[in-house]
ZAMARGU-4260 file (C-alpha; in steps of 0.2 Angstrom, whole numbers, plus 5000, padded with zeros to 4 digits):
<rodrens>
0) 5148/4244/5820 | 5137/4260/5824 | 5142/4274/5838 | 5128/4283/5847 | 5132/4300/5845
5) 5129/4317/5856 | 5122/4331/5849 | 5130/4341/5861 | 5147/4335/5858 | 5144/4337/5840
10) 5138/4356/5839 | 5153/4356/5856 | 5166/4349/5841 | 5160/4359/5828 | 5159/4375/5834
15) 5178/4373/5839 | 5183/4369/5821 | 5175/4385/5816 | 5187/4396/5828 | 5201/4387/5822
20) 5197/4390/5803 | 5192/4411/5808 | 5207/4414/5818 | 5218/4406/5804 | 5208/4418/5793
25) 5214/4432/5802 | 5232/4429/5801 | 5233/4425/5786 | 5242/4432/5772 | 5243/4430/5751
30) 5261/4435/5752 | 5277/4424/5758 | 5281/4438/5769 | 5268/4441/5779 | 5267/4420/5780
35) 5284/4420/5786 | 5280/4434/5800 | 5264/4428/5807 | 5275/4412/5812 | 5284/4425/5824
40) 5277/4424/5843 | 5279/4442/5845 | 5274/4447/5830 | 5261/4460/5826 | 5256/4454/5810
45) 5241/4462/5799 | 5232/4449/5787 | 5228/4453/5769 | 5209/4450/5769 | 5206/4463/5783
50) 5218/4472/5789 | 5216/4468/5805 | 5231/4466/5818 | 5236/4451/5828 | 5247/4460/5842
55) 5256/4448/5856 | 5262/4452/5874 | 5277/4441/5871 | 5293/4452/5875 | 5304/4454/5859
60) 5323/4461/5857 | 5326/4470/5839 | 5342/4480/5835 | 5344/4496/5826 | 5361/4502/5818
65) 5363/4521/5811 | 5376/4534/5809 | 5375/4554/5815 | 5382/4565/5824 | 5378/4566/5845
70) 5361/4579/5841 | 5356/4565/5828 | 5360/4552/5842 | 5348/4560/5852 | 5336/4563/5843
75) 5335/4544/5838 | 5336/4539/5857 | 5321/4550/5859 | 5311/4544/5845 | 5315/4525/5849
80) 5308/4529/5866 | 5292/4534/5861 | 5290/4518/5849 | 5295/4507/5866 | 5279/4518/5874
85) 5270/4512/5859 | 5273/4494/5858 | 5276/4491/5878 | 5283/4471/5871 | 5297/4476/5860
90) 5314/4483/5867 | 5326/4491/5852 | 5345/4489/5856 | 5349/4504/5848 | 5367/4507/5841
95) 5374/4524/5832 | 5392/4521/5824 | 5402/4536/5817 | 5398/4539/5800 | 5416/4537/5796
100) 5415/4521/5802 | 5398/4515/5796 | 5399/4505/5780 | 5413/4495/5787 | 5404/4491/5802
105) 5388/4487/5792 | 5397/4474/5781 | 5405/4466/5794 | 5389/4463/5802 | 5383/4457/5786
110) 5398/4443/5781 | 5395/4436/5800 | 5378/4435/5798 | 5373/4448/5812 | 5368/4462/5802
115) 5355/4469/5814 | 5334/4469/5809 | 5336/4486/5805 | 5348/4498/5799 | 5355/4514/5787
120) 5355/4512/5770 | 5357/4520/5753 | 5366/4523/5737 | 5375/4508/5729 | 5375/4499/5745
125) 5356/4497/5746 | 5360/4493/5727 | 5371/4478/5731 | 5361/4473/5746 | 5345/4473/5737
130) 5354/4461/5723 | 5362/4452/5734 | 5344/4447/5746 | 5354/4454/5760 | 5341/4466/5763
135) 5320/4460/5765 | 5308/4464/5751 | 5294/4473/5761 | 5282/4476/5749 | 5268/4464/5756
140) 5271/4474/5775 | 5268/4493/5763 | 5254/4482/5757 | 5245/4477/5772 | 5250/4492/5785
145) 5237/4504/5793 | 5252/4512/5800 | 5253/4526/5786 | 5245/4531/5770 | 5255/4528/5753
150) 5247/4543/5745 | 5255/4554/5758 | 5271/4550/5758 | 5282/4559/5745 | 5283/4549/5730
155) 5302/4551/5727 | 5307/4547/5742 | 5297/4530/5742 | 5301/4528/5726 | 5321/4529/5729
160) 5320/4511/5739 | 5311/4503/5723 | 5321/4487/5716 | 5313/4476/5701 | 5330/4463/5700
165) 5338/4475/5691 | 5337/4491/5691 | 5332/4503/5704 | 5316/4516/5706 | 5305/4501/5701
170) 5296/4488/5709 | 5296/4481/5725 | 5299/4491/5740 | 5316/4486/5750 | 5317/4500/5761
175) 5308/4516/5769 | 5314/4533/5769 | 5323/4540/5783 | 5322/4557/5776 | 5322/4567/5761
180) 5337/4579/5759 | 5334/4594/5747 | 5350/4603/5745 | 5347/4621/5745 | 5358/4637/5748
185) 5357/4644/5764 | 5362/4665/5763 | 5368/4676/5777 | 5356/4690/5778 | 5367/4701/5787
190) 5381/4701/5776 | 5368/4704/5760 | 5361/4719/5772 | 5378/4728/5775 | 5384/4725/5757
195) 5367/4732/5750 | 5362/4717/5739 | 5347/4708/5735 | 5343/4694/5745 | 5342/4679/5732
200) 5326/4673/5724 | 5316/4660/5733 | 5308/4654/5716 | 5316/4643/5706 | 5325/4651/5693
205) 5324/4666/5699 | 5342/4671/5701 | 5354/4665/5688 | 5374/4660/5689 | 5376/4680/5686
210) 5364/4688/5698 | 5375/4675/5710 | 5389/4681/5704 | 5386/4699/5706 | 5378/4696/5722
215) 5394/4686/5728 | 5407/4701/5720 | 5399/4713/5731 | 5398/4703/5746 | 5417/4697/5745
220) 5426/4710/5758 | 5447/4712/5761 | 5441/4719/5781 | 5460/4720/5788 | 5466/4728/5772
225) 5482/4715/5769 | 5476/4712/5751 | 5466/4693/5756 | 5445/4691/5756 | 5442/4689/5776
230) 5424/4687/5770 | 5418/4674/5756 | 5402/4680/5743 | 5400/4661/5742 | 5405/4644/5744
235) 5401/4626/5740 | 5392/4628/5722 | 5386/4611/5719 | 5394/4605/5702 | 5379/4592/5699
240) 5367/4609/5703 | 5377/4616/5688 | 5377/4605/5677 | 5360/4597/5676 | 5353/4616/5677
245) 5366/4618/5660 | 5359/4603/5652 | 5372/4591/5655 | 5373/4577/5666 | 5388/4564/5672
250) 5382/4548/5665 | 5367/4541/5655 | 5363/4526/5667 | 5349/4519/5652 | 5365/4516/5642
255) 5378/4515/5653 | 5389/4530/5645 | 5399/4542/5653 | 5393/4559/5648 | 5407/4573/5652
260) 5412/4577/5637 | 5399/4590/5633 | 5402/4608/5630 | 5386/4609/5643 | 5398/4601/5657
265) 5414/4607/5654 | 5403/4625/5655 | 5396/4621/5672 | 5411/4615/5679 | 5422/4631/5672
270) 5408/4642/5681 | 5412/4634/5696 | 5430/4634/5695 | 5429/4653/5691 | 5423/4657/5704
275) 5437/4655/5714 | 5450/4654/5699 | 5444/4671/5689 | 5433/4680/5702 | 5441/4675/5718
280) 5422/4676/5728 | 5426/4660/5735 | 5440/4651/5745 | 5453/4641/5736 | 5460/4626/5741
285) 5472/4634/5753 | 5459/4644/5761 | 5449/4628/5764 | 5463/4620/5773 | 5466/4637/5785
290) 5449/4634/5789 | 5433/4625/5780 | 5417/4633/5772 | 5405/4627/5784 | 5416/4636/5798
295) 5418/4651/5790 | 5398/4653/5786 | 5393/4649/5806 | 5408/4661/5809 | 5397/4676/5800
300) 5411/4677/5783 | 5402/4668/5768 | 5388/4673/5761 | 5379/4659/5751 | 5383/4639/5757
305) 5374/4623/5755 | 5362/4617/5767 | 5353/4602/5771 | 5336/4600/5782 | 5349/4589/5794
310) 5360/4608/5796 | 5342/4616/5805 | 5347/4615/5823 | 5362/4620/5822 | 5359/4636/5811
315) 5344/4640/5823 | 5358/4649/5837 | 5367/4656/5824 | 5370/4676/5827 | 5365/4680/5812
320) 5348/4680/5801 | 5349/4668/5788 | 5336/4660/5777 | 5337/4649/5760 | 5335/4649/5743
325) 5334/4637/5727 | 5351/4636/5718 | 5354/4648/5703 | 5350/4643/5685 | 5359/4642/5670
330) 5357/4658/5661 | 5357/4646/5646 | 5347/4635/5649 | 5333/4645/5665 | 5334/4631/5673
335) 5335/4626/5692 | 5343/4610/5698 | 5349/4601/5713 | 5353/4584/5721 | 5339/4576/5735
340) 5348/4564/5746 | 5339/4552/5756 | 5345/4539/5767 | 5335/4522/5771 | 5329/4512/5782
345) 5333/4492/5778 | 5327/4475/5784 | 5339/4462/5786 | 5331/4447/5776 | 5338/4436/5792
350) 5327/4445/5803 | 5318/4433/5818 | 5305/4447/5819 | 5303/4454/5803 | 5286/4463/5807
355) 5295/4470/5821 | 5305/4476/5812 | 5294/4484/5800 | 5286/4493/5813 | 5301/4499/5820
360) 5304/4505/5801 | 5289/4512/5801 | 5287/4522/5815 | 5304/4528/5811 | 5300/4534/5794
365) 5283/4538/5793 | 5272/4538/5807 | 5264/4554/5811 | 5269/4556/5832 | 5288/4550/5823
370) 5288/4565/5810 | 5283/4577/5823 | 5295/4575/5833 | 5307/4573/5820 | 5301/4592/5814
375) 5301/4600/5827 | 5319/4594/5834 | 5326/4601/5817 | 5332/4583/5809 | 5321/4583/5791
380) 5305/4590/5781 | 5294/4578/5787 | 5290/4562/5777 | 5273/4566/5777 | 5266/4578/5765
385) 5253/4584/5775 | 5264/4587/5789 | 5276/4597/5778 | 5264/4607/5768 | 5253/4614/5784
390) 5266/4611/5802 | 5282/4612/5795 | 5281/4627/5785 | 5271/4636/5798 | 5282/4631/5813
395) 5285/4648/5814 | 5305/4645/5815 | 5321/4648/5802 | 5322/4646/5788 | 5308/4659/5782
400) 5305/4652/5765 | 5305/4633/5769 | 5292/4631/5753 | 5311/4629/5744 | 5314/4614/5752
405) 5296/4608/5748 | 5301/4613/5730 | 5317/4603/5728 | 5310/4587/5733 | 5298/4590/5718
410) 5311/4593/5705 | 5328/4587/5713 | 5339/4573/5706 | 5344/4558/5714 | 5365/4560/5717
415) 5375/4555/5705 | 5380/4539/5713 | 5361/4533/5714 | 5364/4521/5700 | 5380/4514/5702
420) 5384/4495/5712 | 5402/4502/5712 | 5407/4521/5713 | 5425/4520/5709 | 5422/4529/5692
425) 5415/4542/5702 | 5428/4543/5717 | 5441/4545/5703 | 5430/4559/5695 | 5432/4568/5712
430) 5451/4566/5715 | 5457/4572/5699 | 5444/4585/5697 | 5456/4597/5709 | 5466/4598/5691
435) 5451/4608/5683 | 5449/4616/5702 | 5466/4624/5703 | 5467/4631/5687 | 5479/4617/5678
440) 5468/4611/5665 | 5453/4619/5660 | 5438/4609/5662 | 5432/4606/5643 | 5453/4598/5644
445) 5453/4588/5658 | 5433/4581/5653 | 5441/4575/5637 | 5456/4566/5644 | 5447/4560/5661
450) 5432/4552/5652 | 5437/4538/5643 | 5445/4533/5660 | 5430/4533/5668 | 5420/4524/5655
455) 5433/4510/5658 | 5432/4509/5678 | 5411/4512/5677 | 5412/4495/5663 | 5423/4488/5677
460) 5411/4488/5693 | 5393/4491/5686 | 5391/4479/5670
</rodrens>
């Protein structure tokens, strides 16, 4: 039988059909990620042929779980803010835990299935969460944002949230950076200034262990006369900053082996312990417990400490001048070396809004209204490497030379533990290393005795 058939209904029909294939071109995706996302209501999801976002007025409920102390807590309340002003739909249920308390908290959340859609991470937890799926692959999201540009953020730091199924630093990304943490030496001008010595070098290798070591014997002062240093040349050497500059290193990660028993390790590590043990310029284990480092170099009475970007507000009402440098060099070896912490910003894999989430992420870690405000309340070196290169260093407050931060985040190492599923090896390192710090064995001994042990619990937990 034939139908008599309207032009106009037809052209009506067709035309219909063709906004229903273009708006499914739009929100489309090449990835399973994005797929998974665009199925979200209030989702804001950007399609892989264009670019172009799909945002929604639906009203959606994300949570957020970090760690910090109350200036970190506000700073994140305030930044959180200003993402609500910028996506007016999304509300962020925002929860800061104790640091103390933190990795408890996170894998209970975790085994009850409530881990929230975005959360701290680092180190051999985002090792084991990225294993395990716990955390969301978010390459696709890197792939198809307009939020930031890949070639301006710093390439170890992205790179430090890499996992290709088996190893990390490669791969697919499962996590953005919350910050980059070069580990620098802060120096208390004053003290430098009324002891009449040099201030430290602000280019690496510059100062060696022995231009540190003389600097700390003439800062080191007995002020009340009863025969104990009131005031500290120096305090917190970093062993790993020590040994990588000497040419040794803790474990090779390629191979699996524990690498302590090296002449260039035990070498560091006796340097470190000297300093205390044979040159008595900084405080023993006793003096630590009458009152720590940190409080004895805002108190004004140690000379050189580690710093962090994180330390920066605090140190800004100090009553003394202080600026930074890089960490000495071996005066074997003329080389500089520190660790660069960074901790992460993770999806959970179960998240209802994942492209939320990512957003969230995002703005969090690397977009540019974020980073400003992060910089300029003191919490990190911005993310951005435009930002850090041009407003951050000519922010016009302390420290004076922050190029040295700038400089670590080139040639910094990952910690030691960035590497390891289980750290127990490594925690066991730490106790028993107060043997070598108290002056019961010497440190090429106690590297001889301690590393097949650690071998043994590193086999156990990582292979």
């Amino acid at each position: 039988m034939h139908v008599k058939t309207n032009r106009l209904a037809v052209i009506a029909v067709l035309l219909v059909m063709s906004m229903l294939v273009a708006l499914t071109g739009c929100g489309s995706s090449n990835n399973a990620n994005s797929a998974n996302a665009s199925k979200e209501p209030g989702n804001q999801n950007q399609g892989a042929s264009n670019g172009q976002q799909v945002t929604s007025d639906e009203k959606v409920e994300i949570s957020f779980m970090g760690h910090g102390d109350p200036n970190e807590k506000k700073i994140f309340a305030s930044l959180i803010q200003s993402f609500e002003d910028k996506y007016p739909n999304v509300k962020v249920n925002y929860t800061s835990v104790p640091p103390a308390e933190y990795n408890q908290k996170l894998t209970t959340l975790v085994a009850s299935g409530k881990a929230p859609d975005v959360f701290y991470l680092s180190g051999p937890a985002f090792f084991k969460y990225a294993e395990a799926g716990t955390i969301l692959d978010i390459q696709s999201y890197l792939d198809n944002t307009e939020l930031f540009k890949q070639d301006n953020v710093w390439k170890q730091a992205i790179d430090r949230y890499r996992f290709d199924g088996k190893n990390l630093g490669t791969g697919d990304l499962y996590g953005l950076p919350k910050d980059v943490g070069p580990w620098a030496m802060a120096y208390n001008k004053d003290l430098f200034d009324e002891a009449g010595a040099a201030y430290p070098s602000a280019e690496p290798g510059g100062w060696t262990w022995d231009d540190y070591l003389k600097a700390a014997q003439t800062v080191t002062k007995d002020t009340n006369g009863d025969g104990k240093s009131d005031i500290f040349g120096g305090a917190g050497f970093p062993l790993e900053a020590a040994v990588w500059g000497n040419g040794g290193q803790y474990i090779d990660y390629v191979t699996g082996k524990i690498a302590v028993d090296t002449p260039e390790f035990a070498e560091a590590m006796q340097f470190i312990a000297d300093l205390n043990l044979k040159y008595h310029v900084s405080p023993s284990a006793d003096d630590e417990k009458a009152m720590n480092s940190y409080s004895r170099f805002v108190a004004g009475k140690i000379g050189m400490f580690p710093l962090g970007p994180w330390d920066q507000p605090a140190f800004w009402d100090l009553p003394f001048g202080w600026d930074i440098a890089p960490w000495p060099a071996s005066p074997n070896t003329g080389t500089t070396s520190t660790w660069l912490g960074s901790m992460g910003f993770a999806l959970s894999s179960k998240s209802k809004h994942p492209q939320e989430a990512f957003n969230l992420a995002a703005f969090l870690s690397l977009d540019p209204e974020g980073q400003k405000q992060n910089m300029e309340m003191g919490q990190a070196v911005p993310n951005l490497i435009d930002m850090a290169k041009n407003d951050y260093l000519n922010n016009g407050k302390a420290p004076e030379h922050k190029q040295v931060f700038l400089d670590i985040i080139e040639y910094g190492h990952p910690p030691v533990e960035y590497g390891s599923k289980d750290t127990q090896w490594l925690d066991t390192f730490n106790q028993e290393a107060s043997k070598v710090w108290t002056g019961k064995q010497t440190a090429a001994e106690w590297a001889k005795e301690i590393a097949p042990k650690l071998q043994d619990l590193y086999d156990k937990g990582n292979k």
